[in-house]
N, CA, C and O atoms as CSV, one atom per row, in Angstrom:
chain,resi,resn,atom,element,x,y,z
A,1,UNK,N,N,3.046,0.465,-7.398
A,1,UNK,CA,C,1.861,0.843,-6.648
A,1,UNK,C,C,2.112,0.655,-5.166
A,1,UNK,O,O,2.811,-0.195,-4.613
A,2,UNK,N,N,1.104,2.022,-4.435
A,2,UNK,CA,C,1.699,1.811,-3.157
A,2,UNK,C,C,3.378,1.489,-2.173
A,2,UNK,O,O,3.595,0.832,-1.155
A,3,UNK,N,N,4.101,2.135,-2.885
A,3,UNK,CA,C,5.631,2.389,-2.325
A,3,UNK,C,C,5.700,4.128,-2.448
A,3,UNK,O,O,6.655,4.682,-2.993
A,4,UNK,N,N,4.813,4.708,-1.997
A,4,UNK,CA,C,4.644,6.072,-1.849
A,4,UNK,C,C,6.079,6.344,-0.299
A,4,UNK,O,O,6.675,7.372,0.021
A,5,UNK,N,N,6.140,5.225,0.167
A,5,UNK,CA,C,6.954,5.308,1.051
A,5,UNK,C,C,8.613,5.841,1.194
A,5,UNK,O,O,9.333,6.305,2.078
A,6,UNK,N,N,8.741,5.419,-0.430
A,6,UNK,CA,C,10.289,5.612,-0.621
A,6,UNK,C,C,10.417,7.337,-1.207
A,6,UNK,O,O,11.432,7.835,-1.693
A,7,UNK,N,N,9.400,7.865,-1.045
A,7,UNK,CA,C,9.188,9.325,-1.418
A,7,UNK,C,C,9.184,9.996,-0.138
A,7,UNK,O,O,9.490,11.188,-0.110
A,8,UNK,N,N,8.889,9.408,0.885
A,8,UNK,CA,C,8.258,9.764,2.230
A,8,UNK,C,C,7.082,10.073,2.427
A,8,UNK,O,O,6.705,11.028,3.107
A,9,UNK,N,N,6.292,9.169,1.756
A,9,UNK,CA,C,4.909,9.659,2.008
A,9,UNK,C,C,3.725,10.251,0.762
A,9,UNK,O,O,4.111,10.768,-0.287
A,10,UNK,N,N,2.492,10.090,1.055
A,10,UNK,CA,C,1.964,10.361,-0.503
A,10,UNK,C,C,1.775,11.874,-0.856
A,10,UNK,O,O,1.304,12.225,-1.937
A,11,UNK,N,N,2.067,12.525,-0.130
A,11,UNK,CA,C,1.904,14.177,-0.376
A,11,UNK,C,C,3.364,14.351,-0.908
A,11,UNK,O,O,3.478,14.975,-1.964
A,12,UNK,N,N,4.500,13.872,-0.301
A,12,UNK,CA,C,5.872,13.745,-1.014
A,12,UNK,C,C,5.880,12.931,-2.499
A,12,UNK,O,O,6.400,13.325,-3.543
A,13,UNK,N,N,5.234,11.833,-2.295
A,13,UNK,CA,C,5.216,11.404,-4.033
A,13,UNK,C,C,4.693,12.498,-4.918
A,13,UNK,O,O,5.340,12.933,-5.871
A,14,UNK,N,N,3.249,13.023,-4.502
A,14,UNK,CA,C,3.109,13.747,-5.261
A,14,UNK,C,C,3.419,15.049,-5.993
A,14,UNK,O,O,3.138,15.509,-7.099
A,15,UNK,N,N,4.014,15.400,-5.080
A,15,UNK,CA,C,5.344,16.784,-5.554
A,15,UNK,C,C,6.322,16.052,-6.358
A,15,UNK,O,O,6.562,16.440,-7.501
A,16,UNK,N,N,7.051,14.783,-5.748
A,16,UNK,CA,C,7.712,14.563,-7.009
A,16,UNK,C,C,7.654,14.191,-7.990
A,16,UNK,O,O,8.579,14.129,-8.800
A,17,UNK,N,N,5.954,13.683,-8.213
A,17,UNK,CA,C,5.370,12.999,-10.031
A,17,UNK,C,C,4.800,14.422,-10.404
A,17,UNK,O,O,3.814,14.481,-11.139
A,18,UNK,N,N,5.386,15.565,-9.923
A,18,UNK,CA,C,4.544,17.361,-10.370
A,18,UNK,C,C,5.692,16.985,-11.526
A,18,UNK,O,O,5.530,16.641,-12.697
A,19,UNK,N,N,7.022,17.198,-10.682
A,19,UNK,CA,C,8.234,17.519,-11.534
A,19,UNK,C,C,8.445,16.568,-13.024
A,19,UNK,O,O,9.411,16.801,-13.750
A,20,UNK,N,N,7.400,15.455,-13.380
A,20,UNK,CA,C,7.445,15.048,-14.396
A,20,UNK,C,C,6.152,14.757,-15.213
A,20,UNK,O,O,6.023,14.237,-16.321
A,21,UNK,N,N,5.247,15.239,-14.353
A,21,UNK,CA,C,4.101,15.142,-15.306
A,21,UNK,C,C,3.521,17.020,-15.538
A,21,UNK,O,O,3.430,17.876,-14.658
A,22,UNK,N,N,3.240,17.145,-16.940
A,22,UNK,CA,C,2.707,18.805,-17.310
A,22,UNK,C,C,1.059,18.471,-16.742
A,22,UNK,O,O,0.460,17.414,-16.539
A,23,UNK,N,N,0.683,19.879,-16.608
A,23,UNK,CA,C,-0.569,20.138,-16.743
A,23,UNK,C,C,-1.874,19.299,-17.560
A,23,UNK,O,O,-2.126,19.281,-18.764
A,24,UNK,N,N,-2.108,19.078,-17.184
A,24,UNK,CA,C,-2.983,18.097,-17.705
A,24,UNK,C,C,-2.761,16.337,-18.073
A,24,UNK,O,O,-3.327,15.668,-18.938
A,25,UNK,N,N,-2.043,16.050,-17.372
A,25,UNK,CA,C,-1.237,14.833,-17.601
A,25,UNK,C,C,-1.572,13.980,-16.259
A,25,UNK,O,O,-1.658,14.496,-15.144
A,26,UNK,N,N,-1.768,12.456,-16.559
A,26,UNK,CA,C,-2.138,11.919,-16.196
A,26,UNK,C,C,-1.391,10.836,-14.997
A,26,UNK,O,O,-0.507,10.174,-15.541
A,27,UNK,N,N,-1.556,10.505,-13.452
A,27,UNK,CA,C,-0.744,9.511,-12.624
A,27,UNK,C,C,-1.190,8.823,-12.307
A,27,UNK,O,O,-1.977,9.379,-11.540
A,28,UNK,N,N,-1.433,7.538,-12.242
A,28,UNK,CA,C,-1.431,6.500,-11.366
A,28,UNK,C,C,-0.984,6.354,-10.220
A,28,UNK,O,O,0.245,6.415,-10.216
A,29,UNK,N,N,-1.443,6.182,-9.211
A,29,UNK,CA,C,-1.017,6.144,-8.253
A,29,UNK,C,C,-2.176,5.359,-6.591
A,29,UNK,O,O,-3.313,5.604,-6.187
A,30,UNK,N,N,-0.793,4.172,-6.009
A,30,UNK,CA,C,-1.842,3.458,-4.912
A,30,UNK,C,C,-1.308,3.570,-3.719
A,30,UNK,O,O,-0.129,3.460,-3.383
A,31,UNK,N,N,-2.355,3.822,-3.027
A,31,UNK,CA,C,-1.679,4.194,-1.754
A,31,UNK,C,C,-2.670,3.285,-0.577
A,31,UNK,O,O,-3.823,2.976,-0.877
A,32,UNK,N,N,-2.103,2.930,0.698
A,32,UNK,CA,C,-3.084,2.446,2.032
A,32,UNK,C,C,-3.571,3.466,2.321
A,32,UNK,O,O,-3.288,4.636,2.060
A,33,UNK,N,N,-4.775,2.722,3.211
A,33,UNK,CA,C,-5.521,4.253,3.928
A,33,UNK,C,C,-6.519,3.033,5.140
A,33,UNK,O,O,-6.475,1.810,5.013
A,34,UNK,N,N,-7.120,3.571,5.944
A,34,UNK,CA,C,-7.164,3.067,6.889
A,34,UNK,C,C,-8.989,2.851,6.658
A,34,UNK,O,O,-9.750,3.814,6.565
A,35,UNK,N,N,-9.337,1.727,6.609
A,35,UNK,CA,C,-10.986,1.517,6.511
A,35,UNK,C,C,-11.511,1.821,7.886
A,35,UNK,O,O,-12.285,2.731,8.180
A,36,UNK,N,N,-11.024,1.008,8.611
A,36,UNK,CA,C,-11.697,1.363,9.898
A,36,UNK,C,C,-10.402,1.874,11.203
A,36,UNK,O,O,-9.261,1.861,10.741
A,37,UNK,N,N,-10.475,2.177,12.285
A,37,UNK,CA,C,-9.086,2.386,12.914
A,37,UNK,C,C,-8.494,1.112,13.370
A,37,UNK,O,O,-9.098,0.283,14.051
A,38,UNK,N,N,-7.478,1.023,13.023
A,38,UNK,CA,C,-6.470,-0.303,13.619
A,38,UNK,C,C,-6.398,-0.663,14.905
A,38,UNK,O,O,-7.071,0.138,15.555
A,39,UNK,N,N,-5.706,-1.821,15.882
A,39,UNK,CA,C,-5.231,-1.814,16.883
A,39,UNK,C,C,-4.028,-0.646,16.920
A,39,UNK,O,O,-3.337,-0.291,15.965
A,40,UNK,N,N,-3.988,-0.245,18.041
A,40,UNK,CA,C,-2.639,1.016,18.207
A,40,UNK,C,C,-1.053,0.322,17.968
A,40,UNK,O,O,-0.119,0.928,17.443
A,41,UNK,N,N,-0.998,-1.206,18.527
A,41,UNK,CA,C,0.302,-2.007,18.041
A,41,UNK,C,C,0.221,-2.379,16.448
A,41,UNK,O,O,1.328,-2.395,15.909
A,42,UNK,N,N,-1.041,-2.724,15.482
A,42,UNK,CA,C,-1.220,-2.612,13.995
A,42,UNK,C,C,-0.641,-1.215,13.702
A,42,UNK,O,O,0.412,-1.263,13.066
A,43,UNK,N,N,-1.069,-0.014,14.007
A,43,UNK,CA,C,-0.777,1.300,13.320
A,43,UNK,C,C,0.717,1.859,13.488
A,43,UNK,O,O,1.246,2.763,12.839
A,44,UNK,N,N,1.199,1.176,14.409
A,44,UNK,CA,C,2.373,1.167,15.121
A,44,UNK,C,C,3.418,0.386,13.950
A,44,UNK,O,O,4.323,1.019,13.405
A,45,UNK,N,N,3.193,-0.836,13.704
A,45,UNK,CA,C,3.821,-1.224,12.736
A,45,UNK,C,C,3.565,-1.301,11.580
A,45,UNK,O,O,4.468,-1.675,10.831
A,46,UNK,N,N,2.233,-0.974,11.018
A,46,UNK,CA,C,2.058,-0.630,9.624
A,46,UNK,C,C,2.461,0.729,9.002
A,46,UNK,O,O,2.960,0.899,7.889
A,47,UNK,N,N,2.054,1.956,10.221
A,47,UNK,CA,C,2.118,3.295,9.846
A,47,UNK,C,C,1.227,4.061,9.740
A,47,UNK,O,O,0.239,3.566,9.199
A,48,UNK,N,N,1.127,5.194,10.059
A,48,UNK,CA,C,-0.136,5.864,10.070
A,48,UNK,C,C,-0.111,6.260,8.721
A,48,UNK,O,O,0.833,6.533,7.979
A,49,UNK,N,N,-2.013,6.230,8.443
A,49,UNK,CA,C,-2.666,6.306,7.251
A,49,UNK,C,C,-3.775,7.116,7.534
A,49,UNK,O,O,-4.369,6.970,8.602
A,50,UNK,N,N,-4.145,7.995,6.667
A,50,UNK,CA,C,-5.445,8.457,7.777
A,50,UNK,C,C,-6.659,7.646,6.706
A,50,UNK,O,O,-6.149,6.961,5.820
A,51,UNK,N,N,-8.284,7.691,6.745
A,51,UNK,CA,C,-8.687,7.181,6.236
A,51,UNK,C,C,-9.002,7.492,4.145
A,51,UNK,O,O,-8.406,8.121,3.271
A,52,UNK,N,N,-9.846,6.904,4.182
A,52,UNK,CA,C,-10.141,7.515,2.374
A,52,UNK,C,C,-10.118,8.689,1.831
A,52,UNK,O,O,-9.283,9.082,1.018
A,53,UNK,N,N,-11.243,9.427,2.359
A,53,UNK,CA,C,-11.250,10.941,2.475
A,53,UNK,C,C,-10.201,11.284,2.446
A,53,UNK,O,O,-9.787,11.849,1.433
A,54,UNK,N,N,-9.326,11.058,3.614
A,54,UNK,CA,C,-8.136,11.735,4.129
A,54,UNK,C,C,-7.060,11.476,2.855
A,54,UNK,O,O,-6.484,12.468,2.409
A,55,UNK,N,N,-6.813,10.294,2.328
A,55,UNK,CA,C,-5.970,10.036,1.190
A,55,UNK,C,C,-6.120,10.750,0.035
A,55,UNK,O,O,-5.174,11.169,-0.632
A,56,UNK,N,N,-7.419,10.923,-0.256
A,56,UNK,CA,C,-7.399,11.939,-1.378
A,56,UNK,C,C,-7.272,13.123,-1.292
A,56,UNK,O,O,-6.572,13.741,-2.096
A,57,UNK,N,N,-7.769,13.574,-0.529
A,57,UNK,CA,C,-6.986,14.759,-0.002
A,57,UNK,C,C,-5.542,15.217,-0.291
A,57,UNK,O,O,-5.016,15.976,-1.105
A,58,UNK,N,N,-5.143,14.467,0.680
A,58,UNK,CA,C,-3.865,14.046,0.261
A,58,UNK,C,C,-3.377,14.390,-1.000
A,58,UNK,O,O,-2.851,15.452,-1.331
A,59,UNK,N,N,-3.602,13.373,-1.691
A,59,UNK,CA,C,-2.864,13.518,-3.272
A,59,UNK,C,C,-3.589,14.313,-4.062
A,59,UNK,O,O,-3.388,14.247,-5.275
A,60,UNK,N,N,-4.167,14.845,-3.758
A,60,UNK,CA,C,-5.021,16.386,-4.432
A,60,UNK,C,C,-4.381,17.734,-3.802
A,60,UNK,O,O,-4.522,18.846,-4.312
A,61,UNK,N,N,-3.684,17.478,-2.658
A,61,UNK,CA,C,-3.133,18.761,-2.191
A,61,UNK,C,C,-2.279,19.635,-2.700
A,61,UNK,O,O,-2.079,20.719,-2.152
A,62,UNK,N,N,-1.728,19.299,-3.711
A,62,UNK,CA,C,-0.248,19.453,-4.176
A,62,UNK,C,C,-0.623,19.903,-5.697
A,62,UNK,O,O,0.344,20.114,-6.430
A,63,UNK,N,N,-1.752,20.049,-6.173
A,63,UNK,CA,C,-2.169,20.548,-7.520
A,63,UNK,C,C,-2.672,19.709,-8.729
A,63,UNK,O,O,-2.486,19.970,-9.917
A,64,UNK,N,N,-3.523,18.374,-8.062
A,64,UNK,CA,C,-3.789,17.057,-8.447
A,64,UNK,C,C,-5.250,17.113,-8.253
A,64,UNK,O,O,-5.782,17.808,-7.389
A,65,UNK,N,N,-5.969,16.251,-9.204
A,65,UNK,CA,C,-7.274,16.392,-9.235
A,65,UNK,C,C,-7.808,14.568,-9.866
A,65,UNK,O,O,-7.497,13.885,-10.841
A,66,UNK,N,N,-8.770,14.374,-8.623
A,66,UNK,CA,C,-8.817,12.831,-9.075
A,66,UNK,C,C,-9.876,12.595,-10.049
A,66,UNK,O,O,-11.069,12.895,-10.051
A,67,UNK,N,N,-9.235,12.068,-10.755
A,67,UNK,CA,C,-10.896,11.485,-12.068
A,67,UNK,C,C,-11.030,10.336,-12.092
A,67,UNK,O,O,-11.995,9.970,-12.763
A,68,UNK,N,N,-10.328,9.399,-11.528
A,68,UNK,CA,C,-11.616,7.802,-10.974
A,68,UNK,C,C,-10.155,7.322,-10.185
A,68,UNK,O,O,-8.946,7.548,-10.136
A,69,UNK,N,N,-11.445,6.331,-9.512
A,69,UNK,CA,C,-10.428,5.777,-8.243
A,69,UNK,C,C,-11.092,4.616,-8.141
A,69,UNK,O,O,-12.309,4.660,-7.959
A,70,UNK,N,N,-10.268,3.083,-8.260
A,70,UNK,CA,C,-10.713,1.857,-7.794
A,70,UNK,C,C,-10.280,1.717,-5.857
A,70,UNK,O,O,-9.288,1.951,-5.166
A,71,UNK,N,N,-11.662,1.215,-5.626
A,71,UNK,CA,C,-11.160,0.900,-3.892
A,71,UNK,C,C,-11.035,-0.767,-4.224
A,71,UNK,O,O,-11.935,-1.417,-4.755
A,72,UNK,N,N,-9.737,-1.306,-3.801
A,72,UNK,CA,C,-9.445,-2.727,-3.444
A,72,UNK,C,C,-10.316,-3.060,-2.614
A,72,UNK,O,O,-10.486,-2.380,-1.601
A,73,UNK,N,N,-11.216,-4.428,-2.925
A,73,UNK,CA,C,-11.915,-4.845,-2.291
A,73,UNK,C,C,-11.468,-6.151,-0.975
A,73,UNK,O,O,-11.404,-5.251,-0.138
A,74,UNK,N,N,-11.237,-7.019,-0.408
A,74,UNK,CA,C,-11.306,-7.702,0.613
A,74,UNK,C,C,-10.675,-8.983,-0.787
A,74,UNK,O,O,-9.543,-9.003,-1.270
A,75,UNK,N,N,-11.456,-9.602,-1.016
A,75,UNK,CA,C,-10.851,-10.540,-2.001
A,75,UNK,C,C,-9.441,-9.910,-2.895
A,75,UNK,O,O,-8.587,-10.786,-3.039
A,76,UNK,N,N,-9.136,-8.812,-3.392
A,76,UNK,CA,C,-8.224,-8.555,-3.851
A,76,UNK,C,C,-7.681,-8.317,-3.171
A,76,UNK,O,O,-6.641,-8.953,-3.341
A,77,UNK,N,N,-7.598,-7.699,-2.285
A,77,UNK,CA,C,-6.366,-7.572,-1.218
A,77,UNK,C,C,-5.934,-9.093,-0.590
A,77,UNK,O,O,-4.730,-9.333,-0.681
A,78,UNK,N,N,-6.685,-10.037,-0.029
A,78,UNK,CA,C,-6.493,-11.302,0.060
A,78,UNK,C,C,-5.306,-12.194,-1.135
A,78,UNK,O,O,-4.398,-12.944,-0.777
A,79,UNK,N,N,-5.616,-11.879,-2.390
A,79,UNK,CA,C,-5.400,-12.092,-3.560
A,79,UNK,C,C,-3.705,-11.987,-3.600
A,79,UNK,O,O,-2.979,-12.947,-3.860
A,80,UNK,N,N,-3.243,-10.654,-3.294
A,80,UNK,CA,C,-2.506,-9.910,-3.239
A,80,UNK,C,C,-1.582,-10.618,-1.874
A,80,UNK,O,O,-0.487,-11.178,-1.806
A,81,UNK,N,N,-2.535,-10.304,-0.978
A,81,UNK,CA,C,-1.055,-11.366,0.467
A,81,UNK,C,C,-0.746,-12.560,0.005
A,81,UNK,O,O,0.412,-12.833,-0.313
A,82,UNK,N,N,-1.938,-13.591,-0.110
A,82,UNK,CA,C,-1.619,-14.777,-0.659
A,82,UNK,C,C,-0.366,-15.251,-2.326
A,82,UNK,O,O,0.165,-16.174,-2.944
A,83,UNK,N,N,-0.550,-13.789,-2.256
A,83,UNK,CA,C,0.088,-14.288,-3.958
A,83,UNK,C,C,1.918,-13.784,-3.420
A,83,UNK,O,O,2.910,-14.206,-4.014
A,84,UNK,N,N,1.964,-13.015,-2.444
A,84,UNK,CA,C,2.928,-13.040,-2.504
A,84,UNK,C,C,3.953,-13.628,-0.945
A,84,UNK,O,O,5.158,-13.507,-0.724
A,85,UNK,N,N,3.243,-14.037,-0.403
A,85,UNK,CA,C,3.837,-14.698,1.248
A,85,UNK,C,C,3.522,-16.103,0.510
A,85,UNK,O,O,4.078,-16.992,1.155
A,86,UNK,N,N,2.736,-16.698,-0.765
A,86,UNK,CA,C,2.667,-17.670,-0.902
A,86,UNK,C,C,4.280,-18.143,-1.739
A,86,UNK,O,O,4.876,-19.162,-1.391
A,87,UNK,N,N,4.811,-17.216,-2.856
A,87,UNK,CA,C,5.878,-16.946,-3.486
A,87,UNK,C,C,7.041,-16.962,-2.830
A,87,UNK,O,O,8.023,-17.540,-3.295
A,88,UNK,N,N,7.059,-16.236,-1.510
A,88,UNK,CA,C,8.500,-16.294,-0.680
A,88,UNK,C,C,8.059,-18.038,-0.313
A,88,UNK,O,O,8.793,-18.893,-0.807
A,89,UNK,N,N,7.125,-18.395,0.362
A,89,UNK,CA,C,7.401,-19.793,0.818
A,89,UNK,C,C,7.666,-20.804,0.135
A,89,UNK,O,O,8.147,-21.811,0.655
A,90,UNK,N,N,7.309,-20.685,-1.578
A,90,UNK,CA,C,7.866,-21.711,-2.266
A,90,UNK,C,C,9.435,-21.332,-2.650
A,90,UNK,O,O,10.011,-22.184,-3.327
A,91,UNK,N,N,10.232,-20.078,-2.270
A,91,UNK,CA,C,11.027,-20.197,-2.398
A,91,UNK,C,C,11.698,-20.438,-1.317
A,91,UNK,O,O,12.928,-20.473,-1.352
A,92,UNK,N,N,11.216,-20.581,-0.531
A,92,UNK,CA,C,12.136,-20.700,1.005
A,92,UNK,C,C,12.371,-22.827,1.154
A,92,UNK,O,O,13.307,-23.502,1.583
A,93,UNK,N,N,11.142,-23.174,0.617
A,93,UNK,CA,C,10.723,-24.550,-0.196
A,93,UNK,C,C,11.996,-25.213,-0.836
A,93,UNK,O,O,12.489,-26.320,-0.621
A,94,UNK,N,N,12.322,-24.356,-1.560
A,94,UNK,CA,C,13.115,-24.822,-2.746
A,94,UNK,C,C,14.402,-24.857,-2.636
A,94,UNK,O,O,15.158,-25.700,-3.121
A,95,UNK,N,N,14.747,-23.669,-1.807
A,95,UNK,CA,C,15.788,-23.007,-1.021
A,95,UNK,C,C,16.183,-23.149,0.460
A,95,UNK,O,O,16.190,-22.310,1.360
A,96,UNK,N,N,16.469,-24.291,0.454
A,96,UNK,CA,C,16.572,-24.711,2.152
A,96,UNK,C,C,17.790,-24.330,2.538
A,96,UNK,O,O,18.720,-24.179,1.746
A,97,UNK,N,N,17.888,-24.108,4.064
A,97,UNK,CA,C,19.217,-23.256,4.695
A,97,UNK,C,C,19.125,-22.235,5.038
A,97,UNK,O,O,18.065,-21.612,4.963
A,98,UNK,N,N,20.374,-21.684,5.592
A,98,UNK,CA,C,19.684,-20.469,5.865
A,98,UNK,C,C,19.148,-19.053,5.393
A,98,UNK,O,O,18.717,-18.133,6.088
A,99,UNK,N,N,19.291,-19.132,4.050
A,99,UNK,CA,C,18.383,-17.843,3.407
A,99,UNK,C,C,16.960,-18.323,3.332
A,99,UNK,O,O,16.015,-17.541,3.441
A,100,UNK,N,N,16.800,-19.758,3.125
A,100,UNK,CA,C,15.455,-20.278,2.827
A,100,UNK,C,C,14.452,-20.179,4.374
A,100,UNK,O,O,13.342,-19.649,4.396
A,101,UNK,N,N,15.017,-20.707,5.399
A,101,UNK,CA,C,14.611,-19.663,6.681
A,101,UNK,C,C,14.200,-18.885,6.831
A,101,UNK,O,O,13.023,-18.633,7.092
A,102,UNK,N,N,15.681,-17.814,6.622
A,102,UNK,CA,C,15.160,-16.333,6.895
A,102,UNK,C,C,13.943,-16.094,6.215
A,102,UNK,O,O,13.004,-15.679,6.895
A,103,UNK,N,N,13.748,-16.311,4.768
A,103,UNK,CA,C,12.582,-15.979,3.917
A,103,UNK,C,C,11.419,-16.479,4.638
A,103,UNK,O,O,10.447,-15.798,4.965
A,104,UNK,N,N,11.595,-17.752,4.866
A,104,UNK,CA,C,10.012,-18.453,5.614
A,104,UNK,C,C,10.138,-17.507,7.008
A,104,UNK,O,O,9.038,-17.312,7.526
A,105,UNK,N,N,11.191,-16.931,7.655
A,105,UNK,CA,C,10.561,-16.167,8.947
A,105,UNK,C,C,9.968,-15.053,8.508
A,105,UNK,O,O,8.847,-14.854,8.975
A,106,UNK,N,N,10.364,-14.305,7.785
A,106,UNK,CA,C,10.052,-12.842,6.915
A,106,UNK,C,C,8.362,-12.791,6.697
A,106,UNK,O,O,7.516,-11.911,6.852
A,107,UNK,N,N,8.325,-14.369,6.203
A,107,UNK,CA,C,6.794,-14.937,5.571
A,107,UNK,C,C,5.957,-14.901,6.314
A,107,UNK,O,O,4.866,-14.370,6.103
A,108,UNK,N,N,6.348,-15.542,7.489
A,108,UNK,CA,C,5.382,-15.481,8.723
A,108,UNK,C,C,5.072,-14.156,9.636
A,108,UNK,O,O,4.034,-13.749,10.158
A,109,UNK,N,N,6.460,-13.638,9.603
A,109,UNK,CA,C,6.066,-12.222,10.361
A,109,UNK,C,C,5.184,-11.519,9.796
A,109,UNK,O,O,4.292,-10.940,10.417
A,110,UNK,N,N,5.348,-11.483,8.406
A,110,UNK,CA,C,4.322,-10.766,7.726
A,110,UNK,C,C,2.741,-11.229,7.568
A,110,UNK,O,O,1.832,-10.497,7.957
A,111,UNK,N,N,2.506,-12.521,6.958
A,111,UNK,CA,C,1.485,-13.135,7.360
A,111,UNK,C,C,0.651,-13.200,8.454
A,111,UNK,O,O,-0.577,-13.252,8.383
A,112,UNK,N,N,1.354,-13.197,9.542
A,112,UNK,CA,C,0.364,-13.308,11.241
A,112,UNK,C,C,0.273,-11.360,10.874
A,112,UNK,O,O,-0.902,-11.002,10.789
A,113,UNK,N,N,1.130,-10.389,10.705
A,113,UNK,CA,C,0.423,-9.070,10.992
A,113,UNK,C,C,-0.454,-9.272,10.232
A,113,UNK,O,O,-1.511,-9.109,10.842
A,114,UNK,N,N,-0.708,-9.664,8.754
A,114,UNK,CA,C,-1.979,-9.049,7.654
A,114,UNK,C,C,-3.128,-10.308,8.727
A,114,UNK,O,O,-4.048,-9.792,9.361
A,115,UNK,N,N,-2.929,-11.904,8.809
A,115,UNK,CA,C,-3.977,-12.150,9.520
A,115,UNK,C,C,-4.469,-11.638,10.514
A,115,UNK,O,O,-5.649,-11.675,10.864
A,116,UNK,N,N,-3.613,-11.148,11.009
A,116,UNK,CA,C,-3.796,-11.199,12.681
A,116,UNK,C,C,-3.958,-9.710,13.205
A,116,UNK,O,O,-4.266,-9.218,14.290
A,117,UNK,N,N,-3.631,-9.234,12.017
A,117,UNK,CA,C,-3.976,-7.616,12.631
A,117,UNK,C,C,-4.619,-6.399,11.578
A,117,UNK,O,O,-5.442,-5.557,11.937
A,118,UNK,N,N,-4.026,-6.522,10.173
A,118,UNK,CA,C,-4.362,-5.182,9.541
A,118,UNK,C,C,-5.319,-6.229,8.320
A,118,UNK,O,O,-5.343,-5.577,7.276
A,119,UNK,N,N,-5.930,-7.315,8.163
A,119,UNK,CA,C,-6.752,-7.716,7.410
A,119,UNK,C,C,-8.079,-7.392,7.762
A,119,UNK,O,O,-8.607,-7.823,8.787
A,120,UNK,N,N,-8.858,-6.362,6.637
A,120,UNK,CA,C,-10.033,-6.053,7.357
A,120,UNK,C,C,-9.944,-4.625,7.673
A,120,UNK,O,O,-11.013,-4.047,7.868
A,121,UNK,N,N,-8.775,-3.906,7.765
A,121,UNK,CA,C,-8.635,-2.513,8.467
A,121,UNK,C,C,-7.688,-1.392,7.493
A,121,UNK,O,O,-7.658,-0.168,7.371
A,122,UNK,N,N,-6.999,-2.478,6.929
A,122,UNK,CA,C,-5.985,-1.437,6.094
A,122,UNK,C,C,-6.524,-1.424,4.300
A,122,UNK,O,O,-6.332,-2.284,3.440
A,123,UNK,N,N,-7.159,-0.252,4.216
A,123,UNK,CA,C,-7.533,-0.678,2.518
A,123,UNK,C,C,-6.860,-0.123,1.639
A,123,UNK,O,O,-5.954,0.598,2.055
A,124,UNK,N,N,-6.990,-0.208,0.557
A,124,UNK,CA,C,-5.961,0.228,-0.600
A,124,UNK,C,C,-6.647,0.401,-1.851
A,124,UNK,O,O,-7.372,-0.398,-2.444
A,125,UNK,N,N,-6.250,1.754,-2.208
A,125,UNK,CA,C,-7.095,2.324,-3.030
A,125,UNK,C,C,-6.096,2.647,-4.174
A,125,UNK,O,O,-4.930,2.712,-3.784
A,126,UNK,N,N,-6.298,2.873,-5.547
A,126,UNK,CA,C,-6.162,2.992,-6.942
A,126,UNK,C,C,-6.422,4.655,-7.642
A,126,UNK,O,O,-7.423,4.954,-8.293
A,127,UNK,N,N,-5.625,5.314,-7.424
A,127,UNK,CA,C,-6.389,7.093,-7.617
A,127,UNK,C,C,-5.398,7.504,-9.306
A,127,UNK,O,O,-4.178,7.616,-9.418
A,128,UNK,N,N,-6.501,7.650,-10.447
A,128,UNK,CA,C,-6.310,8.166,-11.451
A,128,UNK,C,C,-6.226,9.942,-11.159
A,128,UNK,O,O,-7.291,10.519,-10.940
A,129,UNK,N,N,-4.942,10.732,-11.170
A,129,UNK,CA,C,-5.085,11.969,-10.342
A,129,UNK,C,C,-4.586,12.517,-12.315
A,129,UNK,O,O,-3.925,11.771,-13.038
A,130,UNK,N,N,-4.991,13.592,-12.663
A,130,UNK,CA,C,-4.842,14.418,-13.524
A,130,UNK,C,C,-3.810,15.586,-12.705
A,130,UNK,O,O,-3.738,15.612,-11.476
A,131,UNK,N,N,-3.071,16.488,-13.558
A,131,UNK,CA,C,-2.143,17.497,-12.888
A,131,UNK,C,C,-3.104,18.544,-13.286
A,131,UNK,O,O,-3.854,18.397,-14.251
A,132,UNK,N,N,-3.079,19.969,-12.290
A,132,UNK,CA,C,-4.191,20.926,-13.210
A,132,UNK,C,C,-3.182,21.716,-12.400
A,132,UNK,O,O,-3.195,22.946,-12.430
């Protein structure tokens, strides 16, 4: 979920889940999208997203049709940083030296952007898309 990135993008994922799902067949698929507009240095390093609307769009463009969609709420997304900047730090914990470092710097860089910049702004949505 949400690595639409390694496709280049969610209009690119979705051309390439055409080539394996038939007509009437069912994708999962999660992507960011922007709740409210970011700081310009947040969008800068997160990436441009346009908002909700705009996402479905998106993954409907390409011959996709959505039949339910969960929006991540504030606690789950919370849920979600914490569960996993909490995971690198117990391994950085456990793992002292310098990979255990690098990991705790990785932790923090990432942590201060979601506190400090895209918590609150970047949402993430859940789209059940049918192929038609």
């Amino acid at each position: 979920m949400g690595s639409t990135h390694a496709f280049g993008g969610l209009t690119e994922t979705m051309e390439a889940l055409a080539r394996f799902v038939r007509p009437g067949g069912l994708a999962l698929v999660g992507e960011g999208y922007w709740e409210r507009p970011p700081a310009p240095e947040v969008a800068e390093a997160i990436g441009e997203y346009p908002d909700l609307a705009g996402t479905v769009e998106r993954a409907e463009s390409k011959g996709w049709l959505t039949v339910y969609a969960h929006v991540s709420d504030l606690a789950e997304w919370d849920e979600y940083e914490w569960s996993w900047t909490g995971t690198l730090a117990r391994w950085a914990a456990d793992n002292p030296g310098p990979d255990g470092e690098q990991a705790l710097a990785v932790m923090r860089e990432h942590r201060d952007m979601w506190l400090g910049g895209y918590r609150g702004s970047l949402g993430f949505v859940t789209l059940l898309l049918r192929r038609i």
